[in-house]
C-alpha positions in Angstrom: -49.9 -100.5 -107.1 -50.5 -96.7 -107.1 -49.8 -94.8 -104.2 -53.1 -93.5 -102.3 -51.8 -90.2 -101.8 -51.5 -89.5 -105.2 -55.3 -89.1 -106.1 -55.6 -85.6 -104.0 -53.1 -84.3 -106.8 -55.9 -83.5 -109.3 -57.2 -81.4 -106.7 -54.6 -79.1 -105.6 -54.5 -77.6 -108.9 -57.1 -75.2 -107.0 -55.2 -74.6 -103.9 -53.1 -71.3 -103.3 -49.5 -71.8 -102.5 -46.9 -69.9 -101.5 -43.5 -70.7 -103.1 -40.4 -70.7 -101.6 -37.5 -68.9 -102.0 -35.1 -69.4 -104.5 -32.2 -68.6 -101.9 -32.5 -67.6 -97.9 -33.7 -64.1 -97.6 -31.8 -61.5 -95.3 -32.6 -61.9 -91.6 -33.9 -58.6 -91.7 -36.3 -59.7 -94.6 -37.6 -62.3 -92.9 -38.3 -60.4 -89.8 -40.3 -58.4 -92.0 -42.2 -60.4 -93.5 -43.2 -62.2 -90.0 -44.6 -58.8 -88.8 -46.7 -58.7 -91.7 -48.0 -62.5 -91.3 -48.8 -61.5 -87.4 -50.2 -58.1 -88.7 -52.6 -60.2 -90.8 -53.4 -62.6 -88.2 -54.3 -59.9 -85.8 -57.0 -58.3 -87.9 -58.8 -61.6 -88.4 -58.5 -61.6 -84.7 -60.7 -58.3 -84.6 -63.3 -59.0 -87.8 -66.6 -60.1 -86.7 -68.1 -63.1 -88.9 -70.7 -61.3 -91.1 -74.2 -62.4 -91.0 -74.1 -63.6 -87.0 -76.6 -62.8 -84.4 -74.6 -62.7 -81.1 -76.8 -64.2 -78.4 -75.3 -65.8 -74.9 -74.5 -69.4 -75.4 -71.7 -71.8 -74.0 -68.5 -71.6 -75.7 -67.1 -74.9 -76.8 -63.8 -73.9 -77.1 -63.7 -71.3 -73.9 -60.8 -73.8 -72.1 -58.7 -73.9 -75.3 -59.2 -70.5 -77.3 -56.2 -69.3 -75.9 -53.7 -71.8 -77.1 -55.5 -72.4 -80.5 -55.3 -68.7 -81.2 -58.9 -68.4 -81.6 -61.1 -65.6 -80.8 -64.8 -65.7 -80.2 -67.3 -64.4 -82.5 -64.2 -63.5 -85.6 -62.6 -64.9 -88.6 -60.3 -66.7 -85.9 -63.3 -68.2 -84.2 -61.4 -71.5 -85.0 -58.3 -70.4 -85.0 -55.6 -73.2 -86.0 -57.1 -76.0 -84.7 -58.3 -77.4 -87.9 -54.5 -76.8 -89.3 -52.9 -78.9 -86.3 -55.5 -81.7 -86.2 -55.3 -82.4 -89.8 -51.8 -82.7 -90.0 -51.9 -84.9 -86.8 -53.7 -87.4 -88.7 -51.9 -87.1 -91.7 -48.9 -87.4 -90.0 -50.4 -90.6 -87.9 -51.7 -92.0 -91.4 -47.9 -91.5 -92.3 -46.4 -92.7 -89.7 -48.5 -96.2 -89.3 -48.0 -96.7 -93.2 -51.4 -96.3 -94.3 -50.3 -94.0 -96.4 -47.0 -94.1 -97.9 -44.9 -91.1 -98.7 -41.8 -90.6 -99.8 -40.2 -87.3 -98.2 -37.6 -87.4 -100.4 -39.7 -87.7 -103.8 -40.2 -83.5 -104.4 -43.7 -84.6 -105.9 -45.6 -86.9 -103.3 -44.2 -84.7 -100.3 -45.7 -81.6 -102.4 -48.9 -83.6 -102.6 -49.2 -85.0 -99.4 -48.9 -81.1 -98.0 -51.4 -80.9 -100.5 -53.3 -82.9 -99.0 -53.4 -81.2 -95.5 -54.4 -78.4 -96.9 -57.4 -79.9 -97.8 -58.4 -82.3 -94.9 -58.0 -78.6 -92.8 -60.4 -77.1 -95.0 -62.2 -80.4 -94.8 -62.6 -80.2 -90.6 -63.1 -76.6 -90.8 -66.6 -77.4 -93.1 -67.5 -80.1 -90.3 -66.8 -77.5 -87.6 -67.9 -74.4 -88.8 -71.2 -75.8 -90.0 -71.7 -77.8 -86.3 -71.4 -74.5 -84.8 -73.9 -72.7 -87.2 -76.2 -75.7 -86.6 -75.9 -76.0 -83.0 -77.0 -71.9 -82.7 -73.7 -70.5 -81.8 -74.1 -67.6 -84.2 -77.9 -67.5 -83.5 -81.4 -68.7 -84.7 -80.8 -70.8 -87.9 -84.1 -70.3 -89.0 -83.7 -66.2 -88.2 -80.4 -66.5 -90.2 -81.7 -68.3 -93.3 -79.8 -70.9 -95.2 -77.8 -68.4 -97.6 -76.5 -66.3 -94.4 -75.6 -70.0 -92.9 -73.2 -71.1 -95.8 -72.0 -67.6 -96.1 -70.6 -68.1 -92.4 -69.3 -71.5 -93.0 -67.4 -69.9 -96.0 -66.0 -66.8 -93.8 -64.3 -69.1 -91.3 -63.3 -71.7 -94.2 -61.6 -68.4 -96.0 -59.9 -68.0 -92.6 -58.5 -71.2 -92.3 -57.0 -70.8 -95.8 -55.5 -67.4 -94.6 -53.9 -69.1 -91.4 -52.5 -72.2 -94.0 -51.0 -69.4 -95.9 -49.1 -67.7 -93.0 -48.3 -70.5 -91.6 -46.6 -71.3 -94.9 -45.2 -68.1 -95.4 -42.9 -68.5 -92.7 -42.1 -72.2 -93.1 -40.7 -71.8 -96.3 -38.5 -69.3 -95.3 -39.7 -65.9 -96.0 -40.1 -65.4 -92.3 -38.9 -66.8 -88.8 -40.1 -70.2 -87.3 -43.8 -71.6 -87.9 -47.0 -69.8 -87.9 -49.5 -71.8 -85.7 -46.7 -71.6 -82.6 -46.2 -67.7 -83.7 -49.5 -67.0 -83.1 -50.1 -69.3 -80.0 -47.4 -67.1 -78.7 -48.8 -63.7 -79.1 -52.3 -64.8 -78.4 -51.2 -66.3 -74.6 -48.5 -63.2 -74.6 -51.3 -60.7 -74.9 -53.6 -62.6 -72.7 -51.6 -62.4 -69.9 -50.9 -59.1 -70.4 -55.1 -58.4 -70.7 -55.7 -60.5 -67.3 -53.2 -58.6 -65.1 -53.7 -55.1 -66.9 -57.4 -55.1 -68.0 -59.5 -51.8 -66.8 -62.5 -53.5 -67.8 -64.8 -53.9 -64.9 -66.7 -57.1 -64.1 -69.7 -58.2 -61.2 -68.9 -61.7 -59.7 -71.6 -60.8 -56.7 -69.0 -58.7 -54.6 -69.8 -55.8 -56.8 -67.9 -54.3 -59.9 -64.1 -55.1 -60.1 -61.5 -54.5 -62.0 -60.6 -57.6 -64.4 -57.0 -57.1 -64.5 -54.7 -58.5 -61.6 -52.5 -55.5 -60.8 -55.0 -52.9 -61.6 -57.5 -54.9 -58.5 -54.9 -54.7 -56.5 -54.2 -51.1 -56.3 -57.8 -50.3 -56.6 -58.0 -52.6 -53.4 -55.9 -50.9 -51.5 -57.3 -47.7 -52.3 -60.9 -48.7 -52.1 -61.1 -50.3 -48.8 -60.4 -49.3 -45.5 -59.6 -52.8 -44.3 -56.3 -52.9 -46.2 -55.5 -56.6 -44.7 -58.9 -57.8 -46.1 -58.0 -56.1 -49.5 -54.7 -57.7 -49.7 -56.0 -60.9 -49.1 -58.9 -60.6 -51.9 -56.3 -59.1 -54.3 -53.8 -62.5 -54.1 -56.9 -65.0 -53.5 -59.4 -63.4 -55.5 -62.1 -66.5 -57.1 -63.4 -66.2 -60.4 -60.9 -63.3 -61.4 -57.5 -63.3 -62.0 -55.8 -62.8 -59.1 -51.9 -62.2 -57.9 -51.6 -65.2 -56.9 -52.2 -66.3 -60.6 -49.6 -63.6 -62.0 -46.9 -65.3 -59.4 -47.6 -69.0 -60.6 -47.2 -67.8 -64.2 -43.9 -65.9 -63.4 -42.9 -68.9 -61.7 -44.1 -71.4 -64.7 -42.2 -68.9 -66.7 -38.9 -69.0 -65.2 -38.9 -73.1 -64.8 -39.3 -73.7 -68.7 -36.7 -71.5 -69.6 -34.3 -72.9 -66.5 -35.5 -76.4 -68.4 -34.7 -75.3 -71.9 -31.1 -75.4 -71.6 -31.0 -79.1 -70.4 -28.7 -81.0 -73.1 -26.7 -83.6 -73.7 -23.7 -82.7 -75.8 -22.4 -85.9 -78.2 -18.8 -84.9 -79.4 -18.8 -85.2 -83.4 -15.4 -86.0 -85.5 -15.6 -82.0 -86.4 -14.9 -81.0 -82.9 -18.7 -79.7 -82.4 -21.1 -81.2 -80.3 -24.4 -82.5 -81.0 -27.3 -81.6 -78.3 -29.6 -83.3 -77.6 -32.1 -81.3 -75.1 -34.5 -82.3 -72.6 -37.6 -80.8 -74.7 -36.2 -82.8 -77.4 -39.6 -82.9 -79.9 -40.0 -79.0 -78.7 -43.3 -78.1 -77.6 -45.5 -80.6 -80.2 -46.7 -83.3 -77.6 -48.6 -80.5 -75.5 -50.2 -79.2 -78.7 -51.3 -82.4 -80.1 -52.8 -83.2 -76.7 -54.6 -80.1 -76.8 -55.9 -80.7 -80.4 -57.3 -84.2 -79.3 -59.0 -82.4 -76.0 -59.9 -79.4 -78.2 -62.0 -81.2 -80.5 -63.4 -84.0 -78.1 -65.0 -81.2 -75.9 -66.2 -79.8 -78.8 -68.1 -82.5 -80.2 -69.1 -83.1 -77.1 -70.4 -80.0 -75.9 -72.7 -79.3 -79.2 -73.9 -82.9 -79.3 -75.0 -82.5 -75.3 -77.2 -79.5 -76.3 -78.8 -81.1 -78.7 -79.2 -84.9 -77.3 -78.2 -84.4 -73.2 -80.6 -87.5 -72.8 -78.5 -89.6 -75.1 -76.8 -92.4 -73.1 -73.6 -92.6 -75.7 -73.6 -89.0 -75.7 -73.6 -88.5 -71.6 -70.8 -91.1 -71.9 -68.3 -88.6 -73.8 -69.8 -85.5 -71.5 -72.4 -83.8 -69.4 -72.2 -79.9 -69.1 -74.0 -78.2 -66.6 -73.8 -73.9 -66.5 -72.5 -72.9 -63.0 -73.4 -69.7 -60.8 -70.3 -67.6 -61.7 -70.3 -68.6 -65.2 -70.3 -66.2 -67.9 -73.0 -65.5 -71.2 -74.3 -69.0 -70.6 -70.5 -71.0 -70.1 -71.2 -74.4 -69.6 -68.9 -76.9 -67.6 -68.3 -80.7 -68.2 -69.5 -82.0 -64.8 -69.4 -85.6 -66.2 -68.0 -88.2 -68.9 -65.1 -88.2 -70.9 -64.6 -84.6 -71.3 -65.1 -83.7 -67.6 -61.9 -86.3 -66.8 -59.4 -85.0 -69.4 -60.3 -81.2 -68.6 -58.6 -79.7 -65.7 -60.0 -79.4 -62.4 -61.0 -75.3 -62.5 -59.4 -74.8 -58.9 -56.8 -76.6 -56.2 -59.9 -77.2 -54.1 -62.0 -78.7 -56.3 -59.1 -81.1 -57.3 -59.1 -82.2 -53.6 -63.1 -82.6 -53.5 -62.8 -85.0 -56.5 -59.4 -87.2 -56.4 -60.6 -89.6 -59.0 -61.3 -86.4 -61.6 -57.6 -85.5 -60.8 -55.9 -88.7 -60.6 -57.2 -89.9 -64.1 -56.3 -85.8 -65.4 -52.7 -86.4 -64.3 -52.5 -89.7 -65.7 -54.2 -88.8 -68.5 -52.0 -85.7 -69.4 -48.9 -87.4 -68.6 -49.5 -90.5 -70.7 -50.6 -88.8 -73.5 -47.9 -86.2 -73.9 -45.2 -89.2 -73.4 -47.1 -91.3 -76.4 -46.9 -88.3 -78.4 -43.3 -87.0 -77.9 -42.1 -90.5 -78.9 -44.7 -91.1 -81.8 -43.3 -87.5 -83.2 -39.9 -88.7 -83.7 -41.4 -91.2 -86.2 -43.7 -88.5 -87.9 -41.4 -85.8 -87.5 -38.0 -88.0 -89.1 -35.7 -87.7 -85.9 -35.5 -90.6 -85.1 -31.8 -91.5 -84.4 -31.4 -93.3 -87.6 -32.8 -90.3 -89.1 -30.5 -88.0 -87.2 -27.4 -90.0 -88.0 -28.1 -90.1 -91.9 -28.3 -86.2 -91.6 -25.1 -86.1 -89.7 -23.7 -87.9 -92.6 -24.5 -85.8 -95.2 -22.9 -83.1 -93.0 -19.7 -84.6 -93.1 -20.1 -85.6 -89.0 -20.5 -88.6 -87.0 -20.1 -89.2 -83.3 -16.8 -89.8 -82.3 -18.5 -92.7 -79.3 -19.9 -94.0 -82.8 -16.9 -95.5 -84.2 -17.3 -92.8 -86.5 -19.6 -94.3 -89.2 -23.4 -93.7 -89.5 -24.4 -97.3 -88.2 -22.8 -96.6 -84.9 -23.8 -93.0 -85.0 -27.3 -94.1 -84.9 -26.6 -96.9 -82.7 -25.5 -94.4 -80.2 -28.2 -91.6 -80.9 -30.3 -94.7 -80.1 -29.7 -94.9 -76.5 -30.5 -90.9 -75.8 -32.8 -90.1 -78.5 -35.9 -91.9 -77.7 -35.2 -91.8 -74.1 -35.5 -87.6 -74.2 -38.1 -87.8 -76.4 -40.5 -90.0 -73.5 -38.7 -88.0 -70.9 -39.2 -84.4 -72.0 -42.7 -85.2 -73.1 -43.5 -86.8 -69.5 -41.6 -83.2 -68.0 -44.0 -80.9 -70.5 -47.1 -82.8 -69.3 -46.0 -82.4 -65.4 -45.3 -78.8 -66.5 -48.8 -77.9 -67.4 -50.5 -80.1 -65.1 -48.4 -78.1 -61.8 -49.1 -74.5 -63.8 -52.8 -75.2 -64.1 -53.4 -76.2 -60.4 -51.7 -73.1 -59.8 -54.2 -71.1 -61.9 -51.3 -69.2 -63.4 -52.8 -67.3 -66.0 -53.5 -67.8 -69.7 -53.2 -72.4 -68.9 -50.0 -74.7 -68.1 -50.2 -75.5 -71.8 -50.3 -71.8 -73.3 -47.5 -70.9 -71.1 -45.6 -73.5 -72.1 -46.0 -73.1 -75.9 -45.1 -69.1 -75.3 -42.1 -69.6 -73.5 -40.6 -72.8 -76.4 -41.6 -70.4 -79.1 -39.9 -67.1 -77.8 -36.8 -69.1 -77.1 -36.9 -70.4 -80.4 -37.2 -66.8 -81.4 -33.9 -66.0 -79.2 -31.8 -69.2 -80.7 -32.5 -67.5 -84.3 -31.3 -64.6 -83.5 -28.2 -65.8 -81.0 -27.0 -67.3 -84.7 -28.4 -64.0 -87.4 -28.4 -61.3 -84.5 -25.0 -60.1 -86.0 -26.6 -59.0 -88.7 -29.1 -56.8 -87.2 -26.7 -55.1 -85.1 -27.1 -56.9 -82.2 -23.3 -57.6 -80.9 -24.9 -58.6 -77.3 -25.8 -61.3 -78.3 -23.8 -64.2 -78.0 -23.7 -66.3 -81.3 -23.7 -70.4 -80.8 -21.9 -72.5 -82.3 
């Protein structure tokens, strides 16, 4: 019988690819060529999509922009959210065998990448075209049908761009992936925006300064009750506030306290194996936030257009509140108002249930994921121990052959994996009640990503120059 992922071959004849390097490029080289990817990324960050009419509607992805690396109204409007939901279900289809792949066959891995590639270009279409025909870009009748597939095109174009970066890096010309790369720099730079900005905003108290620090000396200067001002700059509603900068600090110094859990496994080299606490890495909180991402998504466009639709009321209700911003709507209702954190510490006491079934919710999902990723990902322990193997290692507590190496990756393995992916999910749910600044999830991608950053260079730094830093072993 032949195998079903062979019939997107023909296809992929049309695809762009980048190929990978015949031998590992010079740290320096790679570095390089990582600025250049982010450089690129950047400016799709700052061009407009041609042919849009800019008008104040709801924003379906306002809650998640930040860790999709998406920005409203330009080529990134979608940012990598198609990329990371089509290889989740690839990966799922995978993983439950109905698909089969062989990763070591060179041709049905290069197809089945293939493949991704095209089912992200695939839910980009879907996306792109739901948001033109839901009036996100304005009037489709004012636009006109030619203007309408142009857009479509722009942000499918865009998507291709980000597959290419992201593959750029992955193959080795650069450092780490792409889609956590720029998740990084897009919550890095947000934070730094929220408690810097100069741009001034009117919440009813009159104009103030968007940017935490910034209010707070402007506070102090402003106002002659200097107790009242301190007050308003740490509790501030609406705005970021100091309080917010503290709780991300805090958030910040956790995860990287949390990082260097491990379990060490002595190997019949005399070097250890870790195992760490974040063993699957910062994956379960990002395909949580894909599955959130695009249910609030659907949700929100199919409200506007059918809010009197039982089956649709059932997946969400959105309402736009007082405060809210060029027309923001909020899920007050239905699926997407349970999975979507409660905005404020006070409206999570008003409404237990809504934050009962969040943390549950959260918590559950992030645990199903870490452990299904192992399967997807190939570390599982018997996956492990056959790599071990073909190092020339094996645990020395596993009788030193690659049975009992697994056997004994068996009993830590899948336990970290349900573990760390429980700690991740109680990770975002304490920074988000918190209100630290830029989500629990963004901070936590920003903080796995720049220490995989560090780890690169504690092993390469040498050859940059960069004798402080400690190499591992």
């Amino acid at each position: 019988m032949p195998n079903a992922i062979m019939l997107f071959k023909p296809f992929l004849g049309f695809l762009p690819e980048i190929a990978k390097p015949k031998k590992l490029p010079p740290i320096k080289e790679r570095l390089f060529w990582t600025a250049i990817a982010l450089f690129i990324f950047l400016i799709c960050c700052q061009v407009p999509v041609f042919g849009t009419r800019p008008n104040k509607t709801s924003d379906p992805f306002y809650w998640m922009r930040v860790v999709l690396a998406s920005n409203k109204g330009t080529l990134m409007e979608l940012g990598i959210s198609p990329i990371v939901t089509a290889s989740l279900i690839m990966e799922l289809l995978a993983g439950v065998k109905i698909i089969s792949v062989d990763q070591n066959n060179k041709e049905e891995r290069a197809v089945f990448e293939g493949a991704q590639k095209l089912f992200a270009l695939g839910i980009t279409f879907v996306e792109a075209a739901a948001y033109v025909a839901s009036g996100m870009y304005g009037d489709v009748r004012a636009i006109g049908p030619l203007m309408c597939a142009l857009i479509v095109l722009q942000l499918m174009v865009a998507t291709m761009i980000c597959i290419l970066l992201d593959e750029l890096l992955q193959k080795g010309w650069g450092l780490g992936a792409g889609t956590s790369l720029f998740i990084a720099t897009n919550i890095c730079d947000t934070i730094i925006w929220k408690s810097f900005s100069p741009s001034t905003l009117n919440t009813g108290r009159g104009a103030e300064f968007e940017g935490a620090i910034i209010a707070f000396f402007h506070l102090l200067v402003a106002r002659n009750d200097k107790v009242r001002a301190l007050k308003e700059a740490f509790y501030r509603p609406q705005l970021p506030n100091l309080v917010n900068l503290i709780a991300t600090l805090l958030v910040f110094l956790v995860v990287v306290f949390l990082q260097n859990f491990k379990v060490p496994l002595k190997t019949t080299r005399g070097d250890d194996y870790n195992i760490k606490l974040f063993y699957t890495s910062n994956m379960p909180i990002i395909l949580q936030t894909s599955v959130v991402s695009n249910i609030n998504f659907f949700s929100q466009i199919l409200y506007r257009r059918f809010g009197s639709n039982f089956l649709v009321n059932i997946l969400g209700k959105w309402e736009e509140r007082e405060y809210s911003q060029n027309g923001q709507m909020f899920p007050v209702g239905g699926l997407a108002h349970y999975i979507t954190a409660p905005q404020t510490f006070y409206e999570m006491l008003n409404d237990p249930i809504h934050a009962i079934f969040y943390i549950t919710f959260v918590l559950t999902t992030c645990a199903i994921f870490s452990k299904l990723w192992i399967s997807i990902s190939h570390t599982t322990p018997r996956d492990v121990a056959k790599k071990l193997k073909s190092e020339g290692r094996f645990l020395v507590q596993g009788r030193h052959t690659e049975e009992g190496t697994a056997e004994m990756l068996e009993k830590y393995i899948p336990v970290a994996a349900s573990f760390g992916g429980l700690c991740i999910g109680a990770l975002t749910i304490f920074a988000d009640f918190l209100g630290a600044i830029g989500s629990g999830t963004g901070i936590l991608l920003a903080v796995t990503m720049i220490n995989q950053y560090y780890e690169i260079l504690q092993q390469e730094g040498q050859d940059l120059g960069l004798s402080w830093l400690k190499k591992t072993q």
